[in-house]
N, C-alpha and C positions, 0 to 999 in steps of 0.2 A: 071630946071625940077622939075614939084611937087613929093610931097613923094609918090602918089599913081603910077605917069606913070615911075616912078622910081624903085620902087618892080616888075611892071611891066619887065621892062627891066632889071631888076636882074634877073627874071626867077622864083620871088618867090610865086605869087599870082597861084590860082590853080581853086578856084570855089566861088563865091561872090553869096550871094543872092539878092543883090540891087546896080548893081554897082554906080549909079550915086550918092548914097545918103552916101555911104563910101565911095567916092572918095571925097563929099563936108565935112564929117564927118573928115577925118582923116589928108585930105590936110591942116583946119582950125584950128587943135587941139581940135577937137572938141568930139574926141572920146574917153569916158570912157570904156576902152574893157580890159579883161580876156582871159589871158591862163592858162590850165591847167595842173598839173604836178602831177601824184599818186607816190609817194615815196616807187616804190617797190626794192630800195635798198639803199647801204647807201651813191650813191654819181650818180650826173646827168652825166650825158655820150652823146656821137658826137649826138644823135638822139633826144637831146633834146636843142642842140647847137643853130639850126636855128631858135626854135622859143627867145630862149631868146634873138639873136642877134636881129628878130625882134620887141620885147620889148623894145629896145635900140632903135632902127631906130625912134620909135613910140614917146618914150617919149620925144628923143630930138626934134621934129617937134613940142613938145608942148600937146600931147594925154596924157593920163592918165592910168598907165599898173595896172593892177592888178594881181598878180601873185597869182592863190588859188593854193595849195596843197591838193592834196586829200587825207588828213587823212580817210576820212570816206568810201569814193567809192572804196579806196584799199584794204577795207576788202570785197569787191564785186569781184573787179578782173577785168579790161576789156576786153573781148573776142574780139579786132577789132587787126585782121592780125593772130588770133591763130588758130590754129591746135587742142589744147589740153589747159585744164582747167589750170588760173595760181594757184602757191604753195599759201594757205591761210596763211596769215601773223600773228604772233599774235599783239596785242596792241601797246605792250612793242618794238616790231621793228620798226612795223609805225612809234610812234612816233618818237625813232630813227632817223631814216630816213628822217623825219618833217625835226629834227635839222638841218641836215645836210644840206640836200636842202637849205634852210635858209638861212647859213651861203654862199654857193655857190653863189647864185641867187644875191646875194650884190657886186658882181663883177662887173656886168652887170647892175643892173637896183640900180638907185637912191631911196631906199627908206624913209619916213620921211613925214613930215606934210607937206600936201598939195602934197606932188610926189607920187609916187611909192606906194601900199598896196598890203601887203601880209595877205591872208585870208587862214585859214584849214576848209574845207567842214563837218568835223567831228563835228563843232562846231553848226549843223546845224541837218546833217543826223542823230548823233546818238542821237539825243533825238526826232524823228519825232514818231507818234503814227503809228502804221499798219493801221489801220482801218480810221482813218484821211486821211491820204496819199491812200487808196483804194478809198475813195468816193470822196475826194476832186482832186486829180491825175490822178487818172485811168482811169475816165470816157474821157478825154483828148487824149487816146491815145489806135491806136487798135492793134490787135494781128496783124495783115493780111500785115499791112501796116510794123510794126517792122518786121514781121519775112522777109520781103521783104528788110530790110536794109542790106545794103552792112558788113556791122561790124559784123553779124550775119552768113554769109552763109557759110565760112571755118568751124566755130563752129557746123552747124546745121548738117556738114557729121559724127560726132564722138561722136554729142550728146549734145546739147545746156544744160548747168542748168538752172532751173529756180531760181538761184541767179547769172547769170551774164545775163540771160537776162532781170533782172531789171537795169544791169547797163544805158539804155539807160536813162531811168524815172529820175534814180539818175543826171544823169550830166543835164538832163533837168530842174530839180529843181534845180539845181547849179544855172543856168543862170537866173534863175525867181526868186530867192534870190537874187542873187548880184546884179541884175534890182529892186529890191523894195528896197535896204538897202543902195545901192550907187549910184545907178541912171548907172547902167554897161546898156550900148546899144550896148555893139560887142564884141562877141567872137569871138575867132581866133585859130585855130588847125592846125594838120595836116591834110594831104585829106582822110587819112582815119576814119576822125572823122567827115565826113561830115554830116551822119545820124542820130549821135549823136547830133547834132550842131541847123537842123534844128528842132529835138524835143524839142528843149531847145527857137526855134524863133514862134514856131508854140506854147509851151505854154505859152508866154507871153502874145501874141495878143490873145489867149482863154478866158485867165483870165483876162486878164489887160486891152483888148483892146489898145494895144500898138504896137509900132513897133520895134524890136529886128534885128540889123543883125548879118551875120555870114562872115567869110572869111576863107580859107584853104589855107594853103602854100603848093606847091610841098614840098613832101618826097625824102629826100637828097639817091638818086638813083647813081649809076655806071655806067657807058656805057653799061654793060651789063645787068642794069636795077636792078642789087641789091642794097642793103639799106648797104650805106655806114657807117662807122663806126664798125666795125667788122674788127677782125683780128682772125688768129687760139686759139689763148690763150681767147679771148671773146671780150668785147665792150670795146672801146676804152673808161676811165671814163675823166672826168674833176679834179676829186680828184688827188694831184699827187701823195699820196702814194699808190695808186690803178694803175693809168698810169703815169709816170713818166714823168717831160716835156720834159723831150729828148724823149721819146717815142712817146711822142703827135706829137711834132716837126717830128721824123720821120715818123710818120704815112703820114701826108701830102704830106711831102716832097717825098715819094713814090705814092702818085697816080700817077693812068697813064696818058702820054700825052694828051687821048682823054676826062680827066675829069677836068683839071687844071684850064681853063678856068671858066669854070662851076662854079666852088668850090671857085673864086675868086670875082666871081660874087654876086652868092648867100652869102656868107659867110663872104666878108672882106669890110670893109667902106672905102677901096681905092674907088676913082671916078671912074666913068666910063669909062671918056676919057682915064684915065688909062691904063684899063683891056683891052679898047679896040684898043688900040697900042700893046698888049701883045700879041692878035689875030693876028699877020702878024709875030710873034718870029716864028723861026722852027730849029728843031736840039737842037745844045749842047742849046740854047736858052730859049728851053723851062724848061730847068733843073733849068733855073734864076728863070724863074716864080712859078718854084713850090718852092724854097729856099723863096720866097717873100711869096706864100700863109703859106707856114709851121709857119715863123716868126711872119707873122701877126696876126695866130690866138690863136698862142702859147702866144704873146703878149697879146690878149685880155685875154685868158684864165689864164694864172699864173703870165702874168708882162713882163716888159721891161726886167729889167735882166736874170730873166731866159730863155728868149727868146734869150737872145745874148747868153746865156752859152752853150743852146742847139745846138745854128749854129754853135757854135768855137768846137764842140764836132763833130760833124755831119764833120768839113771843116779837122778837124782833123785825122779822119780814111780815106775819101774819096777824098780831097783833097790833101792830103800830107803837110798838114800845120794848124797851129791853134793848140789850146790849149787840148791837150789829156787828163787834169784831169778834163774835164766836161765829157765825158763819162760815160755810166751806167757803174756800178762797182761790182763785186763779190765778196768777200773776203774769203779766204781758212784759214784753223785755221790747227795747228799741227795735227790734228786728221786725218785732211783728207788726208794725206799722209802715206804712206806704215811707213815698217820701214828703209827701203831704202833711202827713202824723196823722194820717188815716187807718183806720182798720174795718171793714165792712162787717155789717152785723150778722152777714150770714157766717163770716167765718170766724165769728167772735161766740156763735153758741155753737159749734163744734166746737173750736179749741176750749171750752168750758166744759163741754163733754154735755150740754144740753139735746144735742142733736149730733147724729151718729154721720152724716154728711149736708153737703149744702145742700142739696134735693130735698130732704126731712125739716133743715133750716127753713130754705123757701116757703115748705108748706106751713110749718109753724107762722111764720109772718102772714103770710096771704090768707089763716083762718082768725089773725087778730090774737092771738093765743103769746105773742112776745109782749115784753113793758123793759124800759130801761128807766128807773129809777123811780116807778108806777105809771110813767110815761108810753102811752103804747106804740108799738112799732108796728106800722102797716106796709111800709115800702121795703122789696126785698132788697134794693140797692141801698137803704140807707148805708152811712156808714159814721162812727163815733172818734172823737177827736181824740189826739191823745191829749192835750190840754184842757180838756173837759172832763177827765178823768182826777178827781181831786185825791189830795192825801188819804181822806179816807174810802175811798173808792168807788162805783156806783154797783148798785144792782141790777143785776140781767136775769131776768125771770122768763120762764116760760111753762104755758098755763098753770096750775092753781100749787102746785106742789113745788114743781123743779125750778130750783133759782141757784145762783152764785154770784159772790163778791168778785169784783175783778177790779185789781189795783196794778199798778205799773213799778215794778222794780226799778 
């Protein structure tokens, strides 16, 4: 199967402007393409997961990835999927943020002479003149047609600025820079950067008389059609002192039955014929397949070993077997005990971060839903000794998922 009826049959291809000419472009190796990344924090996270897996697909077929960083267009902000204007960043974070990306993005993509190029857009935008970019830009592109792009119309109910509604112009000139500087002929997004994408194809051929394409990947959706990557605490990151890879690992490993497939698909370089023998699992079965999608990706993202540490962590509370000190961990210091050497359970699953206040605590105990060491806790007042608390530590769970090791420094 070639690389292109292959992303096909991943699920991952969404909207092409030319299919037969990126299907000959990228089947061949023949495609020098861009994705883009604005570093509005300081670590990439699950929604920026698929295109870099696709940067990997890309380059091992023999294509040429370019990874820019939006140093520049993050001081603009992009208004595609918002509600409400993003926080303006100062310098001094971007760049930040630059590093970080950086350092992440070398997981995944080979960079170095002749592979892989990593570019910052800042290196470009912020030295452009206004008045340059008005005469030589603007005339390219109209108000009627932008205000008609789909990236625009959540923004236009609460109130568009007229500096993120330059972001289109900006990433359009991204793509007509790295088309004159590297000879880039395809960018690659999400879908909702498709109107961004085709003003960046439509100014090449203005100016250049050239031909630019574009491609969009489906957005990593739920069953229930939301945007995966999200948990109550925030976005799942790739950094692990941000997400933890037992956390990543269990993020996974809890999707539900109806997205496993999916996620295995779009997301893991197992083969097809694989995934699709996993299609006729059902039951306790399907529990394998998400153990395999968790492992896999945790693999890509932090490594072989800590992908096994996280499954012997994970086989350890759930399974009844496997190694307990890969577990997330709490540690309690003298303070946090009475003088009794008391500490109450309600404030032992806040400070574990199982529960967000004692009110959430309470409720957890009074529906049966805590256990301390499979032991269940029903009285809000209980409280845990710190002499009961052995060298290797106990377990504090709450309901089916959320648990942590809590030992005493």
């Amino acid at each position: 199967m070639k690389l292109y009826d292959e992303l096909v049959a991943r699920g991952l291809i969404a909207q092409v402007t030319d299919e037969k000419e990126i299907k000959e472009l990228i089947n061949n190796g023949k495609a020098t393409f861009y994705i883009g990344f604005d570093p509005t924090a300081d670590s990439l996270h699950v929604g920026h997961f698929m295109a870099l897996c696709l940067m990997k697909r890309l380059q091992m077929a023999g294509n040429k990835p370019i990874a820019l960083i939006g140093g520049g267009t993050a001081m603009i902000g992009d208004p595609s999927g918002r509600t409400d204007m993003r926080q303006m960043m100062t310098v001094e974070t971007i760049n930040h943020n630059v590093e970080c990306f950086k350092k992440q993005m070398s997981r995944f993509i080979e960079f170095g002479e002749g592979k892989a190029m990593l570019v910052n857009n800042a290196d470009w935008l912020t030295d452009l003149n206004y008045m340059e970019v008005l005469r030589d830009i603007g005339p390219h592109f109209t108000v009627n047609r932008m205000l008609a792009a789909e990236c625009y119309k959540q923004r236009m109910e609460k109130g568009l600025s007229f500096l993120e509604f330059n972001y289109m112009i900006m990433q359009s000139f991204d793509f007509y820079t790295l088309y004159q500087k590297y000879g880039c002929n395809m960018e690659f997004g999400g879908d909702d950067q498709w109107s961004n994408m085709l003003g960046g194809t439509e100014l090449i051929r203005r100016k250049l008389g050239k031909d630019a394409y574009a491609m969009t990947i489906n957005l990593l959706l739920n069953s229930e059609g939301k945007k995966m990557g999200k948990t109550q605490s925030g976005a799942v990151w790739l950094d692990p002192d941000k997400t933890s890879p037992f956390d990543f690992f269990q993020y996974w490993r809890n999707v539900s039955d109806a997205d496993v497939l999916k996620c295995l698909r779009m997301l893991t370089f197992l083969p097809l014929e694989q995934i699709d023998e996993m299609d006729k699992w059902e039951g306790s079965k399907l529990n394998e397949a998400k153990e395999i999608l968790a492992f896999e990706l945790t693999k890509l993202v932090h490594g072989e070993e800590e992908a096994n540490k996280a499954k012997e962590g994970a086989r350890a509370l759930f399974a009844g077997g496997g190694n307990t000190s890969q577990m997330p961990v709490t540690e309690l210091s003298g303070e946090d005990f009475d003088v009794d050497g008391n500490i109450g359970i309600l404030t032992l699953l806040v400070k574990a971060g199982l529960a967000s206040s004692n009110g959430e605590a309470r409720r957890n105990v009074q529906q049966g839903g805590v256990s301390v060491d499979g032991e269940k806790v029903t009285e809000p007042k209980s409280v845990i000794n710190k002499d009961n608390i052995t060298e290797d530590g106990i377990v504090l769970k709450r309901g089916k998922k959320k648990f942590m090791k809590i030992v005493v420094k």
